[in-house]
N, C-alpha and C positions, 0 to 999 in steps of 0.2 A: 210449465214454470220450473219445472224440478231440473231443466237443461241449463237453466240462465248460471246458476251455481257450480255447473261441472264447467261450464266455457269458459266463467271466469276463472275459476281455478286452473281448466289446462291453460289456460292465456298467461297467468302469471308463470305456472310452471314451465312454457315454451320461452318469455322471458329472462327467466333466471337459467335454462339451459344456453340460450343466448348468451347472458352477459358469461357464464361459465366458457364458452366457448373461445370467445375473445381473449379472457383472460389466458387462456391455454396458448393464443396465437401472442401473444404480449409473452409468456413464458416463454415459448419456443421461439422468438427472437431474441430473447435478453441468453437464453444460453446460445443461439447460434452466434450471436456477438462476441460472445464471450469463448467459446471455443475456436472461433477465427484470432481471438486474440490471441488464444494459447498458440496455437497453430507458429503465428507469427512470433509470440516471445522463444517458442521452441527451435524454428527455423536461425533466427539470428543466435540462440545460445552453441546452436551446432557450427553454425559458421564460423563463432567466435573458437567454440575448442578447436577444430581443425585448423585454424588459424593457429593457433599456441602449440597445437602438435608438432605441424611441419616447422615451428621456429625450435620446440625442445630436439626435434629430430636431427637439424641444421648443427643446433649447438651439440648435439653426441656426438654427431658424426666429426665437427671440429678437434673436439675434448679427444676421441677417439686416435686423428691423426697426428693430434698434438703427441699422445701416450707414445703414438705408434716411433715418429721422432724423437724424443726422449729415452726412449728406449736402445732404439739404433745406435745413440750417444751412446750412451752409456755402455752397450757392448763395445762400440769402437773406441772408448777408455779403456775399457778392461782389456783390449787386444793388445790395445798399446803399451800396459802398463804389464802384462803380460811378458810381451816380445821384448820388454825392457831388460824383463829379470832375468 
């Protein structure tokens, strides 16, 4: 008689390991969701800066040629303004 009370006890205790178990597989999908999303928002934020890179790079390197012409000028006034005097 003294077994009927341990059975029902491990029975509830195999129960509540149960339901704990599940609850673990419900966790470990809500963060595997959850870290594919980051995955995903991380993949598109890097796409996005290398996208703005090569366009800041585009525009140095214009600003760059622009300086480089402007400059030229401007020596080839002062030759001229030079050769003048």
């Amino acid at each position: 008689m003294g077994d009927r009370p341990d059975m029902e006890m491990l029975q509830q205790r195999i129960s509540e390991l149960e339901e704990k178990v599940e609850h673990l597989r419900v966790s470990r999908r809500v963060l595997m969701n959850l870290l594919e999303k980051v995955e995903r928002e991380k993949g598109g934020l890097v796409s996005r800066l290398e996208r703005e890179n090569r366009k800041l790079q585009q525009h140095n390197s214009r600003f760059a040629k622009s300086l480089l012409n402007k400059n030229r000028q401007i020596i080839e006034l002062q030759a001229k303004i030079n050769h003048r005097a």
